[in-house]
C-alpha positions in Angstrom: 19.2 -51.9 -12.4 18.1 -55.7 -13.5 15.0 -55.0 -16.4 12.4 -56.4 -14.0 13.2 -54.1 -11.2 12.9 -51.2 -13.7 9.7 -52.4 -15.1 8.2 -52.3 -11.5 9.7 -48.9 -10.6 7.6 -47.5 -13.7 4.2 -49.2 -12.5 4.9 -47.5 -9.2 4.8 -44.5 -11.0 1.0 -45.3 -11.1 -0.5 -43.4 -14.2 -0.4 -43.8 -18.3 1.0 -40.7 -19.0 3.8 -40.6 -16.6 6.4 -38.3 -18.6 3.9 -35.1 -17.3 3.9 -33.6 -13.7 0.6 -33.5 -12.1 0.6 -29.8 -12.3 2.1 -27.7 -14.2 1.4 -24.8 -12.1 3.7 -26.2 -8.7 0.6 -27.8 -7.6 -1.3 -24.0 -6.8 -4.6 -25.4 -8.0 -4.6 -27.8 -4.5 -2.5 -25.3 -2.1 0.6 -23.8 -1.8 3.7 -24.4 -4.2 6.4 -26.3 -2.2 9.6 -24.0 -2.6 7.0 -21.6 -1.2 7.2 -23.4 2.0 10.4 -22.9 2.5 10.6 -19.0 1.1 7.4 -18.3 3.0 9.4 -19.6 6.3 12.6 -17.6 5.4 10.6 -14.2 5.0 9.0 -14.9 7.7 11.8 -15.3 10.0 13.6 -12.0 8.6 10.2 -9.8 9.1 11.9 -7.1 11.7 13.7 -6.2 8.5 10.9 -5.6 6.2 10.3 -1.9 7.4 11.1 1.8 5.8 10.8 1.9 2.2 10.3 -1.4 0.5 11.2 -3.0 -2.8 9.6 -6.1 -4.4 9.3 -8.0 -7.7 5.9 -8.4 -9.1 4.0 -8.0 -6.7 4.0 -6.7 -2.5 2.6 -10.2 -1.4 5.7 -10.8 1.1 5.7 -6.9 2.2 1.9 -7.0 2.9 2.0 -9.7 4.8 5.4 -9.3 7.1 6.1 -6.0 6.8 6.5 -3.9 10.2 6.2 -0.4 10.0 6.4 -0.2 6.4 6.2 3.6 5.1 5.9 2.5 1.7 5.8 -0.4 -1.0 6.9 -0.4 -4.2 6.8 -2.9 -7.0 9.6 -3.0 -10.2 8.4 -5.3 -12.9 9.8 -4.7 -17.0 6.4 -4.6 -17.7 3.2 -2.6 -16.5 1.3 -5.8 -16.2 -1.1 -4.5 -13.9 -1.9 -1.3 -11.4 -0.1 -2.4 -8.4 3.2 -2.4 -9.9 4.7 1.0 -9.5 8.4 1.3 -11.3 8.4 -0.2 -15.0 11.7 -1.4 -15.2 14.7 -3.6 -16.1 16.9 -4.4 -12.8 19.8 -5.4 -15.0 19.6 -1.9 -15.8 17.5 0.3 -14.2 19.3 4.0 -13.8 15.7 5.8 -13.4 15.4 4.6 -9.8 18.0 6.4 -7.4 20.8 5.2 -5.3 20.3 4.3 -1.6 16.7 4.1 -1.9 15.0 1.2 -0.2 15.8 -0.1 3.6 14.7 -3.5 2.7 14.6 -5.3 -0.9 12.4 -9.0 -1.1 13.7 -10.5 -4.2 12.0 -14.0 -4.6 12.8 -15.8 -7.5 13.2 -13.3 -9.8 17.0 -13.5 -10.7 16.7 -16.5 -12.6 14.7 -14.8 -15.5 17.5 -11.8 -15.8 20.5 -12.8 -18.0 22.5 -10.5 -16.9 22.2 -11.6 -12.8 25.6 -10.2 -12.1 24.5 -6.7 -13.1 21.0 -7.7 -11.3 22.9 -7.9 -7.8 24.8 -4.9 -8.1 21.8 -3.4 -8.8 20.3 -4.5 -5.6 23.1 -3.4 -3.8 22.8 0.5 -5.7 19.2 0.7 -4.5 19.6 -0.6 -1.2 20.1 2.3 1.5 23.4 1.9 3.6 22.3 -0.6 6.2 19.5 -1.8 4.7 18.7 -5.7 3.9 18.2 -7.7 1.0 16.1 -11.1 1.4 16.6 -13.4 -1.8 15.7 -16.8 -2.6 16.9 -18.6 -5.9 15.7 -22.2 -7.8 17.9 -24.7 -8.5 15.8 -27.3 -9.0 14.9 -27.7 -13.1 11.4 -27.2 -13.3 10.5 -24.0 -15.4 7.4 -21.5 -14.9 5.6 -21.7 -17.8 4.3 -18.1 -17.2 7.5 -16.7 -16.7 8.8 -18.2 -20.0 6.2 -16.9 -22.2 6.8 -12.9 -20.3 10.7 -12.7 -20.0 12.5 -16.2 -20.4 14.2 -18.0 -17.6 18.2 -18.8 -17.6 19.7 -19.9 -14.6 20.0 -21.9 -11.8 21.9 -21.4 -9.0 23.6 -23.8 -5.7 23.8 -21.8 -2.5 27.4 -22.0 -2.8 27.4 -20.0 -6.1 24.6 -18.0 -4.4 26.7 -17.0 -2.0 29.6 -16.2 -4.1 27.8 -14.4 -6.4 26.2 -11.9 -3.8 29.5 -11.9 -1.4 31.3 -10.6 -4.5 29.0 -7.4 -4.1 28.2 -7.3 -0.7 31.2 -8.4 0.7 31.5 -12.0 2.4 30.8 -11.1 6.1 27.4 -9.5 5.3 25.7 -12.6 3.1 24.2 -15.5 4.5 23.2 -18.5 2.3 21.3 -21.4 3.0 20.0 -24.6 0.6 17.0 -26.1 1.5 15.2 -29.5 0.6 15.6 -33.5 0.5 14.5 -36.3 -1.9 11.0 -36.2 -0.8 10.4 -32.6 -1.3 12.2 -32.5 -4.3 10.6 -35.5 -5.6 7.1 -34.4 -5.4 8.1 -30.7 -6.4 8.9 -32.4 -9.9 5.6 -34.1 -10.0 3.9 -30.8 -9.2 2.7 -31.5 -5.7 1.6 -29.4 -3.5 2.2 -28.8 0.2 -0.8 -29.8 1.6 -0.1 -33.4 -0.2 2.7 -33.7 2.0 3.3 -34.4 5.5 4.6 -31.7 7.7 7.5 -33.9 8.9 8.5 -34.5 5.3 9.9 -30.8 5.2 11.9 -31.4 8.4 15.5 -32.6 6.9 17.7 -30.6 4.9 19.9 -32.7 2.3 23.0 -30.8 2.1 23.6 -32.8 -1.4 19.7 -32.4 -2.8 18.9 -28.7 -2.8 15.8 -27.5 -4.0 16.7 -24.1 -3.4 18.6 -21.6 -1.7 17.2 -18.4 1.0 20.3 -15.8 0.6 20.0 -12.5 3.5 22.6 -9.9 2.6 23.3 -6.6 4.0 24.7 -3.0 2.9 27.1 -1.7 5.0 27.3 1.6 6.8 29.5 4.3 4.9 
């Protein structure tokens, strides 16, 4: 790029301090995060599976909100960090909580703060009932949670190809679906910590099969 060019690209950028994002929070002070857009969409769309006994990370935000004739909800975290969360511990290793246990698992970004996501998955399969479903999403766009560095540490990233590998190699190929989501304008203001409401709804529209913010992965146990 000629030097004058470059010079105007970084007054585009339109602020002093342009080496930080607006937010440091994914923009949650304005709205909605926007990798939650697309998550929020893929639950969504998978609610008729979100029924029986349910498993979620942190918190039951997805199973309160979608869930059709849940029975009950329970919430693994390592840590007791508050009331709602009702198994303490470790998926990487987590021999407490029994086999064939939950009709429907919602693991949302969670995988990339567990080094050992191999042994992660196969626990998700263990708890999963035969038949039952597992709705995933993963990050593969660089931008690190600041909370969730300082509580556990975050190590991966992950293309929905190696999504899909990764979960196929449990599951079996046939029962995982894996999908990539995003474009350079989503991306883009992800980065600078927009928010959803910043954008325009037809901004979300295209899917960049080569710029992926993220992938939505729906795998299912199969009947013994």
């Amino acid at each position: 790029m000629a030097k004058w060019n470059w010079l105007i690209f970084k007054r585009a950028l339109g602020r002093k301090n342009r080496f930080k994002p607006f937010s440091r929070a994914f923009g949650s002070e304005r709205g909605r995060p926007i990798d939650r857009y697309y998550i929020d969409r893929f639950i969504a769309a998978e609610s008729a599976a979100i029924a029986g006994r349910v498993l979620e990370f942190g918190d039951n935000r997805y199973t309160r909100t979608f869930g059709r004739g849940v029975v009950r909800s329970d919430v693994l975290c390592p840590k007791p960090l508050d009331a709602g969360i009702t198994i303490v511990a470790d998926l990487a290793d987590a021999p407490q909580v029994a086999e064939n246990s939950f009709d429907c698992i919602i693991c949302t970004q969670t995988l990339q703060c567990i080094y050992d996501h191999r042994a992660a998955v196969r626990a998700l399969h263990r708890l999963l009932k035969p038949g039952g479903t597992l709705l995933a999403t993963l990050p593969f766009m660089p931008v690190l949670s600041g909370l969730d560095m300082a509580l556990w540490g975050e190590y991966w990233r992950f293309t929905s190809k190696a999504a899909h590998h990764m979960f196929a190699e449990v599951f079996g190929p046939g029962n995982v679906e894996a999908r990539g989501y995003g474009n350079l304008v989503v991306v883009t203001a992800f980065l600078y910590g927009f928010a959803v409401e910043d954008l325009d709804p037809e901004d979300f529209v295209y899917t960049d099969p080569l710029i992926e913010m993220g992938s939505t992965i729906k795998a299912v146990k199969t009947l013994r």
